[in-house]
N, C-alpha and C positions, 0 to 999 in steps of 0.2 A: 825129475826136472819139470816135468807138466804140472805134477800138483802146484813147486813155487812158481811156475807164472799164474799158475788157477790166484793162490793166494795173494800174489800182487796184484790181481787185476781188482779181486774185492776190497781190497786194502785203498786204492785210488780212487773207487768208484765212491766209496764209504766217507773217503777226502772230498772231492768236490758234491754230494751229499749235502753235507756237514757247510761247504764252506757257502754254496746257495742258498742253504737255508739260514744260514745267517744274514746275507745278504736281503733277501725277501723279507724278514721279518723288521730289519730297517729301513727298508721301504714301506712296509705297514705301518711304523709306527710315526714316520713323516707327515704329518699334514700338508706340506704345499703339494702340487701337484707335478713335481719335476726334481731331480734328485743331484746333487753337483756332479759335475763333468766328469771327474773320473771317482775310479773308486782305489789308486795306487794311497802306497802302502806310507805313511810319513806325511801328506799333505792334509791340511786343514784348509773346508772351505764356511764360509758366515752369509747370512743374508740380514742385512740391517734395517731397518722398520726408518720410513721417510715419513716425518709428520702431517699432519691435514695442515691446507694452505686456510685461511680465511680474511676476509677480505669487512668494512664497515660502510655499510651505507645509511644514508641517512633519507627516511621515507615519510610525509608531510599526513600526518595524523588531525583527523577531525574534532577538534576539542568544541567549538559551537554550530549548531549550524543557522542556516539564515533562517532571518524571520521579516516581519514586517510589523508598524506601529502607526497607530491614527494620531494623527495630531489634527488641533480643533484649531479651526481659522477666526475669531472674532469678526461678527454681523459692524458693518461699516454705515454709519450715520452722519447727516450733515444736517445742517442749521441752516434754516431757511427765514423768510421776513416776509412779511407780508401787512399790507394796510387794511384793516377793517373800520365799519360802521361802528360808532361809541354811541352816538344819540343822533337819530335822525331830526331831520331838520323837522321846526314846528311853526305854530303860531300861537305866540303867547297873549291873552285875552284879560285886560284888568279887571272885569269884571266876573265875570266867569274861567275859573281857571279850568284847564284841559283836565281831564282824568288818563289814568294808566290803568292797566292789568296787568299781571303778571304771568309770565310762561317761562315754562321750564323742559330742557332739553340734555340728554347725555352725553358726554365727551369724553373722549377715550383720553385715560392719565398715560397709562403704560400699555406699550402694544405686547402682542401675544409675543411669547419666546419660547425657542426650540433646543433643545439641551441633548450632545448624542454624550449619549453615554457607553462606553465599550468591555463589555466581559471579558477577561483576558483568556486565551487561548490552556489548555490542560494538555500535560503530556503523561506519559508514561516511562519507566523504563523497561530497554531489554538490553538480552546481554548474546554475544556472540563468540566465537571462540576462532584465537587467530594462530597461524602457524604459525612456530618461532624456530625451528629446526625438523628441516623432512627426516625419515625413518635412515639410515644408511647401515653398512658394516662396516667390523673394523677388527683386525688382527687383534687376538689377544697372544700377549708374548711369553715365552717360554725362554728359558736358557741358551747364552752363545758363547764360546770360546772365545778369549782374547780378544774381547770387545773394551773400546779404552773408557767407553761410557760412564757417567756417574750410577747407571743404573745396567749392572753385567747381565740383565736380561732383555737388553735393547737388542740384542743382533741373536735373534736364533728364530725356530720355528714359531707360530703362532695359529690358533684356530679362529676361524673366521664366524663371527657370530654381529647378531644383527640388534642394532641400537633402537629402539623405537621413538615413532617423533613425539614433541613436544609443542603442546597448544598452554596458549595464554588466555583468560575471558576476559571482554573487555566489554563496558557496560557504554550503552548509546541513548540516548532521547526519543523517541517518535513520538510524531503529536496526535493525541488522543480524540480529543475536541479542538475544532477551529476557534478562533476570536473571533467575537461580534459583534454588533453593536444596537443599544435601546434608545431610542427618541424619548426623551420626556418632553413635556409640552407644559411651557405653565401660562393660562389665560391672560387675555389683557385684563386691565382694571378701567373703569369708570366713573365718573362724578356725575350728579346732578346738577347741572347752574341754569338759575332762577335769571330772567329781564323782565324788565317792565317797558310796555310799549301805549303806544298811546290808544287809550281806548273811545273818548270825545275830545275833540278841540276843543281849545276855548273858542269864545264867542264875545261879541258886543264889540271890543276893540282887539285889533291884530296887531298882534307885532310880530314882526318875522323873526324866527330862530333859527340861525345855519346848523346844519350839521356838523358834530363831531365826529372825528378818527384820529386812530391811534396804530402804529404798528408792532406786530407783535411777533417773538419768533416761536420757533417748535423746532422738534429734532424732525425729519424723514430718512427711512431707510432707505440706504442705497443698495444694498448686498448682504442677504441675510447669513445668518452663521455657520459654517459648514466646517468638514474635514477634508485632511486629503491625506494617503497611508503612503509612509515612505518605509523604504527596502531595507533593513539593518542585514548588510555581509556578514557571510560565514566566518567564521574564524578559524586558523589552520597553526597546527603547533609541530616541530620537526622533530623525529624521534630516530635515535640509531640503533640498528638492528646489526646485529654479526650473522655473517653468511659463510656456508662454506663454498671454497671456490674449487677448491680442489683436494681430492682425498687422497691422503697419505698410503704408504701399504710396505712392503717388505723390496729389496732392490734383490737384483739378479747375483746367484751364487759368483760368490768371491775369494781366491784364493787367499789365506791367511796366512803368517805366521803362526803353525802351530802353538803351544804351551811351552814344551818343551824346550822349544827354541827360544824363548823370548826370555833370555839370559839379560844380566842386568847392562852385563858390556855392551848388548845388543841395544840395550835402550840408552846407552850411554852416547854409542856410535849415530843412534836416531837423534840423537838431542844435540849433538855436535852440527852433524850434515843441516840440520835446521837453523841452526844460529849462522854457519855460514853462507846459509842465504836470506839470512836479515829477517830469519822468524825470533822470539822469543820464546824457547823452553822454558827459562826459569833456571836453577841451580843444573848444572852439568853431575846429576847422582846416580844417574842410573837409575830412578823412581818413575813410571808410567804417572804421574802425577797429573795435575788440574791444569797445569801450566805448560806442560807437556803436551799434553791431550789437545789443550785451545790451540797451540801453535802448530800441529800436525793437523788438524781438522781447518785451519785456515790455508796451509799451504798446500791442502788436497782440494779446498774448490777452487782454487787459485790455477791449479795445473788442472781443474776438472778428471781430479780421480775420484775411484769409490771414497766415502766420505764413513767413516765411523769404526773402524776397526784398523792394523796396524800389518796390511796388504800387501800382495807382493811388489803390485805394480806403484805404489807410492814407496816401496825399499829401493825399484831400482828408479824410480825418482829423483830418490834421495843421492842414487849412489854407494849404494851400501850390499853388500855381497851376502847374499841367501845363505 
């Protein structure tokens, strides 16, 4: 009698053994770090993958930037009048005429002028590198039971592995050499003009000669020729960038509808209770179908249930007996 309790007891121990270490090795082979709520015998649980949120902004990129340009003023001139001496008054002599001489003196045709001339400014380019998405992680997925998904590996395990970021070069201007500016200069010009003046009076008999005048005009400057530099604004062009706002990842274990269970009456019964509350399944076949799927996935955010597999807590939602 003691041998068979000896033997049942190794016979039990050899069971739970057996049955922990099966357990631990699916635990090991889990990657999230928490394992569903129970481990009873008939229940399926899923964790479904919540996509990254992203958001478009729109951020004001430098396409010129400011500069400055001379512009040249024109030298300002006026006309002026003036009465000069033609022949000085004389005495004219019948018998002895007056003699003259001649003298000669320079006079300015064109006054001197000043010309800016301006070498335009050199740039360069360079290029810099812009961020366009930071480094993040992100679930890669594995296999899920009785996921209604177009893709049945939406709702299972997934490792977590890290994306790196992504730069853009974008090329910019800087300026190299400044603008500046050269004075040319070009001389006045000048004439010689010859008069003749009187070098003896006559004599013997006078006669008197009035003087002539005559008036004549000229240009005089009033404001000679300059610049002034006016400011040419930067120019700004707006560019849209995608951002992430929020990162997606896997939702918390969720009791399922096994496989097993998920008989076509079953989805016949889900596709009823849905149309009686004003969803669209689509054909009443009992097919887990596109139309199925869209109108159970609408009347799970609607009631704010787990959202992507065929739950317990959207069955008794529905109304429908486990």
């Amino acid at each position: 009698m003691r041998n068979q309790l000896n033997q049942i007891r190794v016979v039990f121990t050899l069971l739970l053994a057996v049955t922990f270490g099966m357990s631990v090795a699916q635990a090991q082979d889990m990657p999230f770090g928490d394992l569903p709520p129970t481990s009873e015998y008939g229940k399926c649980y899923a964790k479904c993958k919540i996509p990254d949120v992203y958001e478009t902004v729109t951020l004001q990129k430098l396409k010129k930037e400011a500069s400055t340009k001379l512009i040249k003023v024109p030298a300002v001139y006026e006309t002026q009048t003036e009465t000069v001496l033609a022949k000085e008054a004389s005495i004219k002599y019948k018998t002895i005429p007056a003699t003259f001489r001649t003298e000669s003196e320079q006079v300015m045709v064109v006054p001197e002028k000043r010309k800016v001339r301006t070498i335009p400014a050199k740039y360069r380019t360079e290029t810099k590198q812009i961020l366009v998405s930071p480094a993040r992680g992100e679930w890669k997925r594995k296999r899920s039971p009785n996921c209604f998904s177009q893709n049945p590996d939406d709702c299972y395990v997934a490792c977590y592995e890290e994306i790196p970021a992504v730069y853009r070069t974008e090329k910019y201007q800087v300026l190299d050499t400044p603008a500046t500016t050269v004075e040319d200069v070009t001389p006045a010009v000048y004439k010689t003009v010859t008069r003749k003046v009187v070098d003896t009076p006559a004599r013997v008999e006078e006669i008197p000669v009035e003087a002539q005048y005559k008036t004549i005009s000229k240009k005089v400057l009033v404001s000679p020729e300059s610049t002034r530099e006016e400011v040419i604004p930067a120019v700004y062009t707006d560019v849209k960038e995608k951002r992430l706002v929020k990162e997606g990842g896997y939702t918390v274990w969720t009791e399922i509808l096994c496989a097993a269970k998920t008989t076509s009456s079953k989805i016949t019964s889900v596709q009823r209770a849905l149309r009686d509350m004003g969803y669209d399944p689509g054909a009443i076949d009992g097919v887990m179908g596109i139309r199925t799927q869209s109108a159970l996935k609408q009347f799970q955010t609607d009631k704010s249930l787990p959202v992507g597999n065929l739950n317990m807590e959207t069955l008794n939602a529905l109304g429908i007996n486990q």
